[in-house]
C-alpha positions in Angstrom: 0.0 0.0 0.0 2.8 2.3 0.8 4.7 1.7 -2.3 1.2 2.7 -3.9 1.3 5.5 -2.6 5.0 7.0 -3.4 4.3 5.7 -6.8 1.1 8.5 -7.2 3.2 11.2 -5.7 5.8 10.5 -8.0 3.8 10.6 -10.6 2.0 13.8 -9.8 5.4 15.3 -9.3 6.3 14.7 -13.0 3.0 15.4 -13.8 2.9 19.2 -12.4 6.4 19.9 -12.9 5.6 21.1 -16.9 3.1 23.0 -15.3 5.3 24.8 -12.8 8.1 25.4 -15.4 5.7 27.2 -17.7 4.5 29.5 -15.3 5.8 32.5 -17.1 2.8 35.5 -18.3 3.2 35.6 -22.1 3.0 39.5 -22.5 1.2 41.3 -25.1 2.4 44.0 -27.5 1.8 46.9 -25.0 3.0 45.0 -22.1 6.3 44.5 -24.3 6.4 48.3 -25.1 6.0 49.4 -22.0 8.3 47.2 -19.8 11.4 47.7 -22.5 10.6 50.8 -23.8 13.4 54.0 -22.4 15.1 50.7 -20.5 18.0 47.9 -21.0 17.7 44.3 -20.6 20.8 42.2 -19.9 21.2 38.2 -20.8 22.1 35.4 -22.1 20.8 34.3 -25.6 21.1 30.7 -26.7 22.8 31.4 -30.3 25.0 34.7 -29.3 25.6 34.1 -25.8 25.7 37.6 -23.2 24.2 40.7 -24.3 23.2 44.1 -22.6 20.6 46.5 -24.9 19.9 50.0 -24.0 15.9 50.2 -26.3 15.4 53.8 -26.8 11.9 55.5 -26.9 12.2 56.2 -30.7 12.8 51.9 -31.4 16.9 52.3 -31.6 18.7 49.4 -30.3 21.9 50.4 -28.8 24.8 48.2 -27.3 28.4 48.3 -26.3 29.5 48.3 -29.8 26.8 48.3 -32.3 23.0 49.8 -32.8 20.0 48.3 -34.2 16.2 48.8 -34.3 13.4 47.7 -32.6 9.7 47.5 -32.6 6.1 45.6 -31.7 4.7 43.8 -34.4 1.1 42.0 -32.5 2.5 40.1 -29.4 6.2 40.0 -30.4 9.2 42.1 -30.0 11.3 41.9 -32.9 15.1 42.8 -33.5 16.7 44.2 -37.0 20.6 44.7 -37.0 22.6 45.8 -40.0 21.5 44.2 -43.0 20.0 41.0 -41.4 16.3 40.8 -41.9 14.4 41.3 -38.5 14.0 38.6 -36.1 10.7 38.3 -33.6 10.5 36.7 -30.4 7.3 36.4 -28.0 8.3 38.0 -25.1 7.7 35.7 -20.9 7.9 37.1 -18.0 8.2 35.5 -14.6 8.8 37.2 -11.6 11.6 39.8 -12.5 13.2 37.9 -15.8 12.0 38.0 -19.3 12.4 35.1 -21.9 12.8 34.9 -25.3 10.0 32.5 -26.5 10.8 31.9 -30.6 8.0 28.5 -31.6 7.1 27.9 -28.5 10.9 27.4 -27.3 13.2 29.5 -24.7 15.7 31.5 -27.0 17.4 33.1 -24.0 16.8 35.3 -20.3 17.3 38.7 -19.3 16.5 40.9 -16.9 15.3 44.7 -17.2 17.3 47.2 -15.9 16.0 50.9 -15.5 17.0 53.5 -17.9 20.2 53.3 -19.9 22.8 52.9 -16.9 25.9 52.1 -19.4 25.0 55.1 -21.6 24.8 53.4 -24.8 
């Protein structure tokens, strides 16, 4: 009976735990504007590794070394650099860190720091 037991816990466990790990709030287009928007977000992307991005008011990406653009298109925050045609990415966030959420898969983290604080 015991061993019956453990065994439903177990598998309630693995159950709920895709629940828990999903518990991120998929934002909308205004929620994205408005939390990046005049701020920088610092990370860690899957593909490029580290990054920190001051997003200016007027949709210019600026970083250590390089600029870019950004803006809303629906629900997704989207990235042009140079040449390379734009990139979107739904936008997560849980608690105080953001995800990059690209078919339905975590691209990368960050968090949002206030204002431009590296003066990009």
């Amino acid at each position: 009976m015991r061993k019956a037991v453990l065994l439903s816990v177990a598998l309630a466990t693995l159950i709920l735990l895709p629940l828990a790990a999903s518990a991120a709030e998929v934002l909308t287009g205004d929620q994205i504007r408005t939390l990046v928007s005049g701020n920088t977000i610092q990370g860690d992307m899957e593909a490029s590794g580290v990054y920190t991005e001051f997003y200016a008011d007027d949709g210019t990406i600026k970083g250590k070394d390089y600029t870019g653009v950004w803006s809303i298109d629906g629900d997704n925050m989207c990235f042009q650099y140079g040449s390379d045609p734009a990139a979107c990415w739904q936008v997560a966030k849980e608690g105080d860190q953001i995800q990059w959420v690209k078919d339905g898969k975590v691209d990368g983290t960050g968090m949002v720091v206030s204002g431009n604080p590296n003066n990009y």
